[in-house]
ROVEX-526775 format. One record per residue: x, z, y of N, C-alpha, C in turn; residue number from 0. Coordinates in steps of 0.05 Angstrom, whole numbers, plus 5000, padded with zeros to 4 digits. Layout:
// residues N
(rec (X,Z,Y),(X,Z,Y),(X,Z,Y),NUM)
...
***
This chain:
// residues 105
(rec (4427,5993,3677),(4420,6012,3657),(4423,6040,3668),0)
(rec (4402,6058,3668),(4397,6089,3671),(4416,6104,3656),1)
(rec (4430,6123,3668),(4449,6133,3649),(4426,6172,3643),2)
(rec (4442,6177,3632),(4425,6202,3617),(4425,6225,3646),3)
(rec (4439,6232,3659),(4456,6248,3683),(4429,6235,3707),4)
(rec (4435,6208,3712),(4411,6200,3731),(4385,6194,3725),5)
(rec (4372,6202,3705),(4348,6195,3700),(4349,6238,3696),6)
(rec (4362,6251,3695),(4357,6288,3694),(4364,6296,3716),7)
(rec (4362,6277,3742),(4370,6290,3776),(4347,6299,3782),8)
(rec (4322,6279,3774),(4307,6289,3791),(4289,6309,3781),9)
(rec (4289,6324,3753),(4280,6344,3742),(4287,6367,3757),10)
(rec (4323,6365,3748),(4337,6386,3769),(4323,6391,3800),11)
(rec (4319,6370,3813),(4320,6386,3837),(4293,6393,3839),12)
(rec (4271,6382,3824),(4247,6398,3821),(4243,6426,3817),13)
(rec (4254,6425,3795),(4258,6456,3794),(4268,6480,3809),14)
(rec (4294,6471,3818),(4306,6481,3845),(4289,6493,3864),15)
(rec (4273,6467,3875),(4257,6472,3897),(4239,6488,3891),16)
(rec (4225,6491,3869),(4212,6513,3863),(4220,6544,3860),17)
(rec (4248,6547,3846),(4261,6577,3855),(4256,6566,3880),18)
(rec (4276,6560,3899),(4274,6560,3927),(4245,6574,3942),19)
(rec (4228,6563,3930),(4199,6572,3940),(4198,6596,3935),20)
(rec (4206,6600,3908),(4196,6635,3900),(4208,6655,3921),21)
(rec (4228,6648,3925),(4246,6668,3932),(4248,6667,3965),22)
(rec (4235,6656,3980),(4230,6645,4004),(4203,6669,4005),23)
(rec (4180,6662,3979),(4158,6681,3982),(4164,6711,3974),24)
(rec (4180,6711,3957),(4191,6734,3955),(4201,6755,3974),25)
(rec (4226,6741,4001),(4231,6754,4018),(4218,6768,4046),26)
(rec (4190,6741,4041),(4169,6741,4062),(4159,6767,4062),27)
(rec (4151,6774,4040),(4136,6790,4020),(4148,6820,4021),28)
(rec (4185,6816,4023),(4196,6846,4024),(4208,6853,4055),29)
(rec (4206,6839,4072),(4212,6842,4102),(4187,6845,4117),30)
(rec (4169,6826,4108),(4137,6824,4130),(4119,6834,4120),31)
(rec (4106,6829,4094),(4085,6840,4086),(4078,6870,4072),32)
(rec (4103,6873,4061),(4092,6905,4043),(4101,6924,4069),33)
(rec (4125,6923,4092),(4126,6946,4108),(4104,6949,4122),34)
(rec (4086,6934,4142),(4062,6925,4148),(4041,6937,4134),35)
(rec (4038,6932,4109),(4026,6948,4095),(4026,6982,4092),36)
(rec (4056,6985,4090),(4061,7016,4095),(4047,7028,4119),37)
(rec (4058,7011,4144),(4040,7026,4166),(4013,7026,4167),38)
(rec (4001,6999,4159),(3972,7005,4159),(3957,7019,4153),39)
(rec (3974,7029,4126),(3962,7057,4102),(3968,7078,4130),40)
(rec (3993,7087,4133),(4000,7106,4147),(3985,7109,4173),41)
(rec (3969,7089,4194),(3950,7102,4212),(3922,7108,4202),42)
(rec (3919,7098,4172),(3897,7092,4165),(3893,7127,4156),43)
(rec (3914,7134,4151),(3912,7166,4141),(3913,7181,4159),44)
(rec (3925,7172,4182),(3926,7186,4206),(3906,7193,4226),45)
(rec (3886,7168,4220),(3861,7171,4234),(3836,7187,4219),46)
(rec (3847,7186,4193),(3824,7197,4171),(3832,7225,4179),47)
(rec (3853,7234,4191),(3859,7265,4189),(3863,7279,4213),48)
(rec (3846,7263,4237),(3847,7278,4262),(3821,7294,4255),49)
(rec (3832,7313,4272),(3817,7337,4279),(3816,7351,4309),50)
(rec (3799,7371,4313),(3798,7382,4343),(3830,7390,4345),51)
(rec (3831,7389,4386),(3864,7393,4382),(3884,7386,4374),52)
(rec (3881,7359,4362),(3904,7344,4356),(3915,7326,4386),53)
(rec (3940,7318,4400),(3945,7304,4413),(3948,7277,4411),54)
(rec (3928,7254,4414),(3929,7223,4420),(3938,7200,4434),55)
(rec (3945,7183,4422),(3952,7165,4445),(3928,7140,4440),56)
(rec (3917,7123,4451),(3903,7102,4444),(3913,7075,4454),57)
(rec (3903,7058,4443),(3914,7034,4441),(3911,7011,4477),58)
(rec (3893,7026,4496),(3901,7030,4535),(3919,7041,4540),59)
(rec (3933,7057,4525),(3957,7072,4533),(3951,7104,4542),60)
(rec (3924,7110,4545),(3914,7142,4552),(3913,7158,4533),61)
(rec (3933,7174,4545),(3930,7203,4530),(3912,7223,4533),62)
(rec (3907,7241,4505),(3886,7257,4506),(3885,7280,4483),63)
(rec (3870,7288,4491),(3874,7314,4455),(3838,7319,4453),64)
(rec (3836,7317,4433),(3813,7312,4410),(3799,7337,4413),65)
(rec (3771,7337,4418),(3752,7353,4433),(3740,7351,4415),66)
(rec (3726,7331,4397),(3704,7330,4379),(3703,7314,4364),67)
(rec (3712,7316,4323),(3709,7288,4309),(3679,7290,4290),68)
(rec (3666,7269,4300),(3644,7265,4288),(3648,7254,4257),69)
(rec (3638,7272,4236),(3637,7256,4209),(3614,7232,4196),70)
(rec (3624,7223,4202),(3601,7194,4187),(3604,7185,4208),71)
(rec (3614,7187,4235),(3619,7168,4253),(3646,7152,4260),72)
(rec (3650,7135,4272),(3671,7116,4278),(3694,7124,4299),73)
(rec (3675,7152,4320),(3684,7147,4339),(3681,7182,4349),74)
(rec (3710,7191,4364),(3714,7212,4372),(3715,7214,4408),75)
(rec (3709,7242,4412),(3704,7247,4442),(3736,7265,4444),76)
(rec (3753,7254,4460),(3772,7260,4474),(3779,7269,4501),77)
(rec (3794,7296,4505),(3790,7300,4538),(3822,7286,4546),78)
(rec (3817,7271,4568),(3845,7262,4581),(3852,7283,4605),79)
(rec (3835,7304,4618),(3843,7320,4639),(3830,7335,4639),80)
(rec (3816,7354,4652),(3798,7368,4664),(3767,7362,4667),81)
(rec (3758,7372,4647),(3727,7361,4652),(3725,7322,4657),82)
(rec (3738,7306,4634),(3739,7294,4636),(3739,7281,4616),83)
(rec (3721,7271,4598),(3719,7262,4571),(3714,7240,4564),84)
(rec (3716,7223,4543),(3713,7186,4532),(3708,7200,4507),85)
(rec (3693,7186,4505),(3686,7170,4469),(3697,7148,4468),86)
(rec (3717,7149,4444),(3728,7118,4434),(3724,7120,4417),87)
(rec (3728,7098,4397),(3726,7088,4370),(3758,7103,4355),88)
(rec (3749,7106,4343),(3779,7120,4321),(3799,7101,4312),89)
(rec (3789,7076,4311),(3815,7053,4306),(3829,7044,4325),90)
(rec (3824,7049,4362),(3832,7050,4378),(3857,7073,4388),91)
(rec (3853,7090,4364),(3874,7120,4364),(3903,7104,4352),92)
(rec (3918,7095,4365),(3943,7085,4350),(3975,7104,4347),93)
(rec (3977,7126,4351),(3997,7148,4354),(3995,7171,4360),94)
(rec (4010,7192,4354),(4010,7220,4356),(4034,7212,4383),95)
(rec (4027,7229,4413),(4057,7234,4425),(4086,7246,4417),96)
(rec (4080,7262,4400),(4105,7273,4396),(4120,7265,4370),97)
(rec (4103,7240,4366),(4118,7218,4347),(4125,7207,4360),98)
(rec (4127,7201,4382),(4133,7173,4400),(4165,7183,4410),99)
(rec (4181,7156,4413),(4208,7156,4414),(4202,7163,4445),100)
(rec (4230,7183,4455),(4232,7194,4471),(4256,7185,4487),101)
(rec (4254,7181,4509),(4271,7161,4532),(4300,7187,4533),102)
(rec (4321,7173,4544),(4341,7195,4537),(4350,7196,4565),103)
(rec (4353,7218,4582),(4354,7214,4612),(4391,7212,4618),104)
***
């Protein structure tokens, strides 16, 4: 004979497992996905707001400062030296230098 206690185990741990889930998606959600999000917004504004004379870094690692931003276009002309210019794509722009952490000698 089923007593009352063992026939309500296995509700319990149903349930359980389900907080368990929430809160598993929950943490996912506040460590991985919304900071991620923050940055995405944050280059996403960053690239919407270059202008001539801003200093770049791009996602090869070359630096450069911003010669010409085309509007309605994708993609800006950057000088890396001396008479020396690229067109890249603007989603390829991933940092400002003088955001970038600085080595301590």
């Amino acid at each position: 004979m089923i007593t009352m206690l063992e026939a309500a185990a296995p509700q319990g741990m149903d349930w359980s497992f389900w907080v368990m889930i929430a809160v598993m998606i929950l943490i996912m959600w506040l460590f991985m996905w919304r900071p991620e999000s923050k940055r995405r917004k944050q280059m996403e504004e960053f690239r919407k707001n270059l202008k001539k004379g801003d200093k770049i870094i791009t996602a090869g690692g070359i630096y450069g400062v911003v010669k010409e931003v085309k509007e309605g276009e994708s993609s800006i002309l950057i000088e890396v030296d001396s008479n020396v210019t690229l067109r890249i794509d603007k989603s390829m722009v991933v940092g400002d230098p003088a955001a970038a952490p600085q080595e301590k000698k």
